[in-house]
Structures are given as structure tokens and as C-alpha cells.
C-alpha positions as CSV (number, residue, x, y, z in Angstrom):
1,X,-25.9,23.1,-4.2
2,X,-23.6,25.1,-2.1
3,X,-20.2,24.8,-1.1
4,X,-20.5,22.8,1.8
5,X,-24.0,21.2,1.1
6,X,-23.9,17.4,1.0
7,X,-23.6,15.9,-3.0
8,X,-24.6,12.5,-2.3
9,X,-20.9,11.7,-3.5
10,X,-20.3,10.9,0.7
11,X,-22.1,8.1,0.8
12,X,-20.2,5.4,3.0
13,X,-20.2,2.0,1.2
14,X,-18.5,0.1,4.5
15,X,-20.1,2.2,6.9
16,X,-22.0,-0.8,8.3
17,X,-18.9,-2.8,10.0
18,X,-15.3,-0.3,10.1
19,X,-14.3,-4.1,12.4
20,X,-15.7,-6.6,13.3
21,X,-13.5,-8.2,16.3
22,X,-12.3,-11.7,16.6
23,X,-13.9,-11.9,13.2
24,X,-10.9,-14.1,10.6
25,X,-9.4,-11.7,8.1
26,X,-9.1,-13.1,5.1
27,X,-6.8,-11.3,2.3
28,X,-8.8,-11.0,-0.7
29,X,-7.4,-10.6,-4.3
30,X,-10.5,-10.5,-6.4
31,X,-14.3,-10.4,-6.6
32,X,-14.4,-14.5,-6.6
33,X,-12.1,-14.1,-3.4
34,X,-14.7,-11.7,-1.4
35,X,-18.0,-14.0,-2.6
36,X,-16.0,-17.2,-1.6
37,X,-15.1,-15.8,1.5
38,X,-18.8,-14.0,2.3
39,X,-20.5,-17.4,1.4
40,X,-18.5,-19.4,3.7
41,X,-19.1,-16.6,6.4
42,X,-22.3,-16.7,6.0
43,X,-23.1,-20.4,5.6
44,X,-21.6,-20.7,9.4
45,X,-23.3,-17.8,10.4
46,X,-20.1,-16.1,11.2
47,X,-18.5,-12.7,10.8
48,X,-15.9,-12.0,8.6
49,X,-13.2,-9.0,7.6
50,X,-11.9,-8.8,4.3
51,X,-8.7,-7.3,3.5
52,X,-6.9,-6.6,0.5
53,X,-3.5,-7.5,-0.6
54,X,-0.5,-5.1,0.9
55,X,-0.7,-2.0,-0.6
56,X,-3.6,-2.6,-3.1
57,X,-4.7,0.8,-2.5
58,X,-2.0,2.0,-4.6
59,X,-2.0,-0.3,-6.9
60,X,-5.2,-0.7,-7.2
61,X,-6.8,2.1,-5.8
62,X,-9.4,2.4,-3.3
63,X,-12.3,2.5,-6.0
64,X,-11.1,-1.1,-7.0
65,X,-11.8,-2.3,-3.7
66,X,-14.6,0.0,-3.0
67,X,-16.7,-1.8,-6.0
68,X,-15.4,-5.4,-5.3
69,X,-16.6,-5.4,-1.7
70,X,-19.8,-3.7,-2.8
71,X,-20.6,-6.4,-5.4
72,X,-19.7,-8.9,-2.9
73,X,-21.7,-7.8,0.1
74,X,-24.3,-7.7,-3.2
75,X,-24.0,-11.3,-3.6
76,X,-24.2,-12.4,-0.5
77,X,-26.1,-9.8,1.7
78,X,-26.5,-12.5,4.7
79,X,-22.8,-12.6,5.2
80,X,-21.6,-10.3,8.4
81,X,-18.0,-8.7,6.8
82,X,-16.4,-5.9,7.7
83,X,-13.3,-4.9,5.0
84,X,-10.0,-3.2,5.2
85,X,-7.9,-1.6,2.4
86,X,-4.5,-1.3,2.9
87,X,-2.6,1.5,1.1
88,X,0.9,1.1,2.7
89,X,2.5,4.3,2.7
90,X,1.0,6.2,0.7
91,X,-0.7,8.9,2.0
92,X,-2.7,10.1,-1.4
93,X,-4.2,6.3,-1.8
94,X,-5.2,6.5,2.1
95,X,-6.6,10.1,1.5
96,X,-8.4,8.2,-1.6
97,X,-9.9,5.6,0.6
98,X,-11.3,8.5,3.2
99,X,-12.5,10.2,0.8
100,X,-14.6,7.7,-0.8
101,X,-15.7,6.3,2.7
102,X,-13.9,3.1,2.7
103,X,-14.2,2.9,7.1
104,X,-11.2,1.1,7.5
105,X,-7.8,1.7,6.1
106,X,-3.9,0.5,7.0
107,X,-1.3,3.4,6.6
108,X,2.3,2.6,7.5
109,X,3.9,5.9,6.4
110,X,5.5,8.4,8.5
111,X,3.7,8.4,12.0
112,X,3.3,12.6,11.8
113,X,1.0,12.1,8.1
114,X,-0.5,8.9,9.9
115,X,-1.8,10.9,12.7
116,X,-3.6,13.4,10.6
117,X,-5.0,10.8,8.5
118,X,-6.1,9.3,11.3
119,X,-8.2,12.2,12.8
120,X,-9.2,13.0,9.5
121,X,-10.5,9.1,9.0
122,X,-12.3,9.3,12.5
123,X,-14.4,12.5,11.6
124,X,-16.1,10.7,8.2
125,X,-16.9,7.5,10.9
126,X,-13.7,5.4,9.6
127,X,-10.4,3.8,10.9
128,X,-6.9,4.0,10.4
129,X,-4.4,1.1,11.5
130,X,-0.9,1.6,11.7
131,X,-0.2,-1.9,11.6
132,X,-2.4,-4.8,9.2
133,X,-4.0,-6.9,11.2
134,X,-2.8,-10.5,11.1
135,X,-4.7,-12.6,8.3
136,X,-6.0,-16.0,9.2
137,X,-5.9,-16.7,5.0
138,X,-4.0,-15.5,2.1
139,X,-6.6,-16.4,-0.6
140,X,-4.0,-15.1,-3.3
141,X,-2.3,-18.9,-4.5
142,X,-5.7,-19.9,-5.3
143,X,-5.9,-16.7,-7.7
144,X,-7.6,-19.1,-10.5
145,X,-9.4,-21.6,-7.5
146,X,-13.0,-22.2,-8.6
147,X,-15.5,-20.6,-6.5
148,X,-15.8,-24.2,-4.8
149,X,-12.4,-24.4,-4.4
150,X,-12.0,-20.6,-2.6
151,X,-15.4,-21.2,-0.4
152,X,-14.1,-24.7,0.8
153,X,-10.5,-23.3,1.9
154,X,-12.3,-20.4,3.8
155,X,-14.7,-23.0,5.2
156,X,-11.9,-25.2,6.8
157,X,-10.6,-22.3,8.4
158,X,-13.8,-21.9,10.7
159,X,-13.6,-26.1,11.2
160,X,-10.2,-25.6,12.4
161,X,-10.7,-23.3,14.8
162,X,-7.9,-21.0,14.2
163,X,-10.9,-18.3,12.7
């Protein structure tokens, strides 16, 4: 393998959905989160984007997320979700998340190092936001919920009508 031959390292595990619009975003904290939400998506027949807590990519890192929205979509293939990682200012977590082929990223650092990421993002198929996008539901008080508990709260949100 050459230089600049592919490694199979590329491969893009959100390459599916970057965003889905009008879908609800629903900020995840956890795997039981992300299957909560993506069965409730599902069971309406629904789209959904999942995003993670402000700046989990540094926190957390963008493998974190990378393998919690894998396992998810895993558990519940029928559910329509598109997911979003947000690394707040930090442009070495948002690099991270590129890298790794996460397709949709929030950067809020300097606008100069936001641009580049951004054309950088857009030539591996992927997104960068400047601004999160507005979440219908914070998951994250219901840290411990049963999975019952989590699907049911992200269930009234599409009776409601504010998804």
C-alpha cells in the first residue's frame, strides 16, 4: 500500500445522512440515549438527528461518539437518524471527527480555522456548522431513565408536535 492508496481506515460510519432537515435533534448522552431515541424514531416512522452534548468531542472524543451512534444505528437499523458531534472550539477534536468520517460536526472557534475545517469537512462528504442547531430534547436529566422511560420522553415529542 502506497502513500496515497486508500487503507480502509476512511471508511465513513455517518456517511448515510450528514442532516436530515426538519428532522428533531435530540442531544444524546449515552448509548441508551441514541437506542431510545432511534426506537421512538422509528416506531413513528420518522427521521431523527442525534447530537451530542456541547463539546463532547473534546471531552469525549469523536471515537466515543463515532462507536455509540454505530451501535445504535446497529440496534435499530429501521430508524432514519442522521448525527452531529459537537467539538466547540477546538479545532484538533473537529480535525478528529473529519478524520474519522463523522459527516457532521459543530466548530465555534475562530471563523479563519472554521473556514478551513470547513472545506476540509466538505472534500471527505461531511459538514461543518458554525452554530448547533437548536435541540427539540435534552435527554441528559434522564441520564439513569430506563430505556422505557428515554423512548417514551422522545415519543411525546413527536405527539406534541413541536418534532
Amino acid at each position: 500500500m502506497g502513500l496515497f492508496e486508500p487503507h480502509g481506515r476512511s471508511r465513513r460510519p455517518f456517511r448515510r445522512a450528514a442532516l436530515i432537515a426538519d428532522a428533531p435533534v435530540v442531544i444524546v448522552h449515552s448509548l441508551a440515549h441514541a437506542v431510545a431515541a432511534l426506537n421512538a424514531a422509528a416506531a413513528t416512522g420518522q427521521p431523527i438527528t442525534l447530537l451530542s452534548a456541547p463539546d463532547a468531542g473534546i471531552y469525549a472524543g469523536s471515537g466515543w461518539f463515532a462507536a455509540l451512534i454505530a451501535a445504535a444505528r446497529a440496534a435499530v437499523p429501521s430508524a432514519e437518524c442522521s448525527a452531529i458531534l459537537d467539538c466547540g472550539d477546538d479545532a484538533g477534536a473537529a480535525q478528529a471527527a473529519i478524520r474519522i468520517g463523522i459527516g457532521a460536526i459543530v466548530f465555534t472557534g475562530r471563523p479563519d480555522v472554521a473556514a478551513r475545517l470547513g472545506d476540509i469537512a466538505e472534500q471527505r462528504g461531511g459538514r461543518l456548522l458554525t452554530v448547533g442547531p437548536v435541540a427539540s430534547l435534552d435527554l441528559g436529566g434522564d441520564f439513569f431513565g430506563s430505556p422505557a422511560a428515554l423512548q417514551q420522553r422522545v415519543a411525546d415529542l413527536y405527539r406534541s408536535g413541536t418534532a
